[in-house]
N, C-alpha and C positions, 0 to 999 in steps of 0.2 A: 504493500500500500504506500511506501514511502521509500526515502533510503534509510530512515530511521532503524536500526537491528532489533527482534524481537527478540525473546528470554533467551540469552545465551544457552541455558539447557537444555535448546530443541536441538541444540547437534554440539556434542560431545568435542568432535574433532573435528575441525574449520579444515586441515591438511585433507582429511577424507572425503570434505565436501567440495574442495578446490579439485580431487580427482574427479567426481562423480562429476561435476562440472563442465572439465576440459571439453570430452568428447561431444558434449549438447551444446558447448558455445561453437564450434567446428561445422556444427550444421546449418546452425543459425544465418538465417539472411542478413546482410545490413541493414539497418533503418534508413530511412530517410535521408537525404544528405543535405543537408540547409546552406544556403550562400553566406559567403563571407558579407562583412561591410566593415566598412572604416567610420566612425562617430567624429563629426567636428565637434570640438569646443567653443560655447559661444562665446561671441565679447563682452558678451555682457551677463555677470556669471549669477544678477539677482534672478534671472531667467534658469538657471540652474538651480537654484533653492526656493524657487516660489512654489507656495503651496507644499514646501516639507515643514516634517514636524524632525527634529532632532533629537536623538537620545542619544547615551552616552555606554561604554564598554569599555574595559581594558585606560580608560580615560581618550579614546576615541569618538568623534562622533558618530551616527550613523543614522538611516533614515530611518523612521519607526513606518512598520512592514503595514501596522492596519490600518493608516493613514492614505500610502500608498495604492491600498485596494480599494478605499474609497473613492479615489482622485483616477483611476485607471480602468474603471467600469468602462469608460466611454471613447471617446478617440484618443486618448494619451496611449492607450492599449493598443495600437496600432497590428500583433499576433494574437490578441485576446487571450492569453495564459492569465490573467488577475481572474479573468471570470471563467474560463474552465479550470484553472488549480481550486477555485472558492467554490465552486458548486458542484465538484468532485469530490471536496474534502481528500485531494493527495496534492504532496508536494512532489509529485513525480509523473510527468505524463509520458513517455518516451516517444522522441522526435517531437514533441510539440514544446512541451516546457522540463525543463530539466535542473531544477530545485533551485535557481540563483537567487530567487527574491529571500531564503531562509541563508542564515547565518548559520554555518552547522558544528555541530560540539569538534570532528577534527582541527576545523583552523584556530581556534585557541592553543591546542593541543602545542600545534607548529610553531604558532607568537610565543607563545612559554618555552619551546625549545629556541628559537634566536634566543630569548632572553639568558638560559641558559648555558647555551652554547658558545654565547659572545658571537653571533652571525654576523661576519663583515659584508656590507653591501656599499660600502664607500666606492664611489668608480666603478659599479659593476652595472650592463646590464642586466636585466631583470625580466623577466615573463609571469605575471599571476594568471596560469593556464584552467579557465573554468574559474574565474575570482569573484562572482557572485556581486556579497557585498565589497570584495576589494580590500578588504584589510589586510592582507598578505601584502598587496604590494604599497600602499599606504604606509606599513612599516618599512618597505625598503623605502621607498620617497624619505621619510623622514631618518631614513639611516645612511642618506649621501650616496642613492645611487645614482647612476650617471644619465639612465634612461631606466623608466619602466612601461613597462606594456600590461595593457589590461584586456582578456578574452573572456568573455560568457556567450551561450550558446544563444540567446536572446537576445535581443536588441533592446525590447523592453527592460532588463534588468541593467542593461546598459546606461541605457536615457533615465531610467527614474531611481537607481539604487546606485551603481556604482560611481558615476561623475557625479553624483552630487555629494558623495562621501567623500570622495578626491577632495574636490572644494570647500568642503567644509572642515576640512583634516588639514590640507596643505596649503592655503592662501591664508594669508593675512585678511583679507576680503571676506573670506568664505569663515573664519574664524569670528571676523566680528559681525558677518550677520546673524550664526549659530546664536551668538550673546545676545545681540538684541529681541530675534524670536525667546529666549527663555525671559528677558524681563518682559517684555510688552504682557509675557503669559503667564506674569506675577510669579515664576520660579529663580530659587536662586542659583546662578550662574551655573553652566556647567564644568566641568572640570576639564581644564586645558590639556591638550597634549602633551604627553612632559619630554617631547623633544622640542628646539627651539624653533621659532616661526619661520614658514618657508619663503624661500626667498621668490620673488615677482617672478621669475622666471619659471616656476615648479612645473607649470602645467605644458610648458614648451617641452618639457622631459617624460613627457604621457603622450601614449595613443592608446585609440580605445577600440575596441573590434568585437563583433559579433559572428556569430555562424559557426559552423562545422569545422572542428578540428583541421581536418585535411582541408578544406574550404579556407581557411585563415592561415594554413604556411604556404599554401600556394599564392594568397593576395599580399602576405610578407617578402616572399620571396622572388616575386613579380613585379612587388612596387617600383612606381620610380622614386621611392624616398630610397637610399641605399639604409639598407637594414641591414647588420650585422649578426651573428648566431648572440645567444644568450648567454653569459655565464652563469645566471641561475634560471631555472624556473620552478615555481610555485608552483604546487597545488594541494588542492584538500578534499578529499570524499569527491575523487571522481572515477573513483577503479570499481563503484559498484556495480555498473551492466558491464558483465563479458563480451557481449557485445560490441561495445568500444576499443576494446585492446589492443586492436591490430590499429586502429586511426589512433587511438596516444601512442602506442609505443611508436608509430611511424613519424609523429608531429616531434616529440621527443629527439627524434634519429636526426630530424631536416634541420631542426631551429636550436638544439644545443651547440656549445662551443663545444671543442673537440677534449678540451679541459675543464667544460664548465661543469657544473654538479644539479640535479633535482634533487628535491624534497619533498618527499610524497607524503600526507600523512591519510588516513584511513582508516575504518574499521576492518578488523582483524575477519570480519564474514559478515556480509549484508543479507540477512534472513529474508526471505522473500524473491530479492532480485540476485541471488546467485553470485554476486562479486566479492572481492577480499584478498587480504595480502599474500596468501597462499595459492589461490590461483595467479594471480599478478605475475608474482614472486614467480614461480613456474611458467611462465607467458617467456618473462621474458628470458629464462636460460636457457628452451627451446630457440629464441631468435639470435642465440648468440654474439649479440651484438653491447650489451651494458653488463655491466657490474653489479651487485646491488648490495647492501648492509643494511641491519638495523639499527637505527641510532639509538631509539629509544622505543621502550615499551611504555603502556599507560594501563593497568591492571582496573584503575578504579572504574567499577559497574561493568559497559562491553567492554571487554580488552582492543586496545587501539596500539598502531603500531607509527613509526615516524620511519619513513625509508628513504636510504641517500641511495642516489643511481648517475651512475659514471660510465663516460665509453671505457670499454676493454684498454688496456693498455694505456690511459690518460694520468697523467700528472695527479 
C-alpha cells in the first residue's frame, strides 16, 4: 500500500526474500517511462513561497505537505498525483506518483550519518537522485558544495515541494520570508539553519529536473549546459520497486564520477512492494560493475541500512 515496511515478523529473513524476489523482478515488464524536464527558477522567488505554509525539521525549513494538497487540487496539479495519492489513500502509485510529496524516515537516517561521518561536500558536485523534499541536497548546498542537482520523478513535487524548500533553506530572501509568514501567523520565529546564510548566488549552483531516471541522464548528458559526472549522489528509499534496478543502477553507471561515491540509505525489505538492501545489494554484484559496503546499520523499529557504492577499482 505504501513504501512504508509492515511488521518486520512477516518474513524472518529479508536475504530469503531478496532471493524469492530476483527471478519475479526478471520477468517483470518496465513501467512507464516518463520525460525528462529541466525546472527554471523564477526571479522573482515571493512566486516560489506564495501560498506555502512552512514548518521546521532537523532546524530546516520545509513545506507542510497538507497545505500543499489543499493549494494543488486544481491546476497547480498540472499530473494530478495531490488528488489520486489523497483519494487512494497511498503514497505510492507506480509510474504515476512515486512518494516525493512524503518526507520518509531513511533521509534522516542519511542527515545523521553526514553529521556523523563529518561528510565533506565542500567543492563537490552533488546529485539528490529521487530528492522529494530535497533535504539531502539542501544539506550539501549549505555544506559548500560547488553544484547540486535536484531529481524527482514529478514535476509537481518539483514546483510545489522541493524549490521552495531550496528557497526557503538557502536564500537570504527565502529565509526572511519563512520569518515573516510565522509572525504575520502570531508564531514565534522559526528556528534558523545552523549553517551560515547562503550566499546571492546559491540558487545559480541548482538545477532542478523531473522525469524518469534514464529520461534525466540522457537530458544531463545531452545538454548544452556542459554537465560534469557527480562526485556524490544522494538518495533515500528509492531501491523499493525491483522494478527500477536496472534504470538506477544504469543512471548510477552514466552520471557518477569514476571516483565519486553514492549513499544509499533504505529499508533493509519493503513488505508489500518487494524491494530492499539485499536484493539491491545482489542486483548489483551480478552487474559487476560497483563496489558496495555498509556504513551503517539503524536496528531501531524496521532495520534500515546506509550503503556507500563505488566503481570497481576507484580511489
Amino acid at each position: 500500500k505504501s513504501r512504508e515496511a509492515a511488521d518486520p515478523a512477516a518474513d524472518s529473513s529479508p536475504k530469503l526474500a531478496a532471493a524469492k524476489h530476483r527471478d519475479e523482478t526478471a520477468s517483470k515488464k518496465p513501467l512507464c517511462v516518463k520525460a525528462a524536464k529541466e525546472h527554471s527558477i523564477p526571479e522573482d522567488l515571493n512566486k516560489v513561497l506564495e501560498n506555502k505554509v512552512m514548518e521546521t525539521v532537523l532546524d530546516l525549513f520545509y513545506v507542510k505537505l497538507s497545505v500543499v494538497e489543499m493549494t494543488c487540487l486544481g491546476d497547480a496539479d498540472s499530473e494530478g498525483i495531490v488528488s489520486k495519492s489523497v483519494s487512494s489513500h497511498s503514497d505510492l502509485i507506480p509510474g504515476v506518483y512515486e512518494g516525493g510529496l512524503k518526507i520518509w524516515e531513511c533521509t534522516f537516517d542519511l542527515m545523521d550519518y553526514f553529521s556523523e561521518a563529518e561528510t565533506e561536500f565542500t567543492n563537490k558536485t552533488v546529485l539528490d537522485l529521487g530528492c522529494g523534499a530535497g533535504l539531502l541536497g539542501i544539506a550539501a548546498l549549505q555544506g559548500e558544495a560547488a553544484r547540486v542537482h535536484f531529481q524527482d520523478y514529478n514535476s509537481t513535487v518539483i514546483d510545489e515541494i522541493t524549490l521552495p524548500n531550496v528557497v526557503a533553506n538557502c536564500t537570504s530572501e527565502g529565509r526572511r520570508m519563512c520569518t515573516e509568514m510565522d509572525r504575520k501567523a502570531s508564531k514565534p520565529p522559526s528556528k534558523r539553519p545552523r549553517k551560515a546564510e547562503g550566499s546571492p548566488d546559491v540558487l545559480n549552483r541548482c538545477r532542478f529536473f523531473s522525469g524518469e531516471w534514464s529520461q534525466v541522464s540522457q537530458l544531463l548528458l545531452n545538454s548544452n549546459k556542459p554537465c560534469s559526472k557527480y562526485d556524490v549522489i544522494l538518495t533515500s528509499e528509492t531501491i523499493y520497486n525491483p522494478d527500477y534496478y536496472s534504470a538506477l543502477h544504469d543512471t548510477l553507471a552514466q552520471l557518477l564520477d569514476r571516483n565519486g561515491r553514492v549513499y544509499l540509505a533504505s529499508k533493509v525489505h519493503y513488505f508489500g512492494v518487494g524491494g530492499g538492501v539485499y536484493l539491491f545489494e545482489k542486483f548489483i554484484e551480478e552487474k559487476n560493475v560497483f563496489r558496495t559496503r555498509m556504513v551503517k546499520t539503524i536496528d531501531q523499529g524496521l532495520q534500515r541500512c546506509i550503503m556507500e557504492i563505488a566503481f570497481k577499482n576507484s580511489c
